[in-house]
C-alpha positions, 0 to 999 in steps of 0.5 A, a space after each residue: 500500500 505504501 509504494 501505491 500511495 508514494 507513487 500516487 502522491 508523485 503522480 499528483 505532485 508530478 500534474 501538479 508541477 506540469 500544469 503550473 508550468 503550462 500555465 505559466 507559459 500560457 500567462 507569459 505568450 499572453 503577456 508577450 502577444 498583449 506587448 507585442 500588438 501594443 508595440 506595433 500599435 506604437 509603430 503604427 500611430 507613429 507612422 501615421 502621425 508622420 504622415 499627417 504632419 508631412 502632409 499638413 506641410 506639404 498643403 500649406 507649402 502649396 498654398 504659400 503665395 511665395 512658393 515656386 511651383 510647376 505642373 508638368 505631365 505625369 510619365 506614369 499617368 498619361 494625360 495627368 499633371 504632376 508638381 514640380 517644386 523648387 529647392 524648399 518645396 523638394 523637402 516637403 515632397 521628399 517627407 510626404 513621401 517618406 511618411 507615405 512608405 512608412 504607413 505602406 510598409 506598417 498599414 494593415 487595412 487596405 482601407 487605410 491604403 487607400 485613404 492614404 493613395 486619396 490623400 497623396 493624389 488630392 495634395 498633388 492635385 493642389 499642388 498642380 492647381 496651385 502652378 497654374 493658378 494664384 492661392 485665390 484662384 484655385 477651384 472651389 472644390 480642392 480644399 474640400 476634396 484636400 481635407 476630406 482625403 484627410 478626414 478618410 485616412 483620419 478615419 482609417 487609421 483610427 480604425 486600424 488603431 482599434 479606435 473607436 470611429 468618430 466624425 469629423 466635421 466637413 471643411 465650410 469655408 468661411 462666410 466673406 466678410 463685407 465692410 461691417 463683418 458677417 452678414 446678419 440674419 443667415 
């Protein structure tokens, strides 16, 4: 009885030991799977905030009535303008483009993609308009379509960061103002 009850005492003991350490290896994949997403939640929010702020840039270089610009055809895209710009605006250029390839190489979504394509075309298209045109000029439609690119990677990424989804309010240009300011009872 006695070597019965030693070896069901060692059986036990022995389950004892295996399933701690089972479950222990279980709590530390956790913890590292946990740490591991929250790492590569970072390196996306860092992307996509670089992106922003090169493309908050790159708009108000282009907007810039100073700034030397040139629209000539796309060699990719026929029938499409690209911007040229000068020494300074060669800069803001080169980071939107930086930032874009980052979000490329850590983007998961396709939706964030594509928002992320929409709002490199629509700052070119400024950009383009603005060669051939005066700051004052440009169509009416382009800041619009600027910030609502804008607004759709917003939304993406936020997404993608596990965020939860918000509106953004749509761009309203300003009411012009007369001689005696806004216009009263609109």
């Amino acid at each position: 009885m006695d070597l019965l009850a030693n070896g069901l005492t060692a059986l036990v003991a022995f389950l004892s030991v295996a399933l701690g350490g089972y479950l222990s290896i279980r709590a530390q994949s956790w913890h590292w799977d946990r740490d591991h997403l929250r790492q590569w939640c970072d390196i996306r929010l860092s992307a996509f905030e670089d992106f922003l702020s090169a493309f908050r840039a790159y708009v108000a270089f282009a907007l810039k009535p100073a700034a030397k610009l040139d629209a000539v055809p796309d060699p990719y895209w026929p029938g499409q303008l690209m911007p040229i710009f000068d020494d300074e605006g060669t800069g803001y250029k080169e980071r939107v483009d930086a930032a874009k390839t980052k979000v490329r190489l850590v983007a998961q979504s396709q939706e964030t993609l594509d928002a992320l394509v929409e709002a490199v075309h629509q700052a070119c298209q400024l950009a383009v308009d603005r060669a051939r045109s005066v700051v004052g000029d440009l169509p009416q439609d382009r800041l619009r379509k600027v910030w609502a690119a804008e607004h759709a990677f917003l939304a993406a990424a936020r997404i993608e960061l596990s965020l939860q989804p918000v509106s953004f309010p749509r761009y309203v240009s300003p009411e012009p103002l007369g001689p005696a300011g806004p216009q009263s009872g609109r």
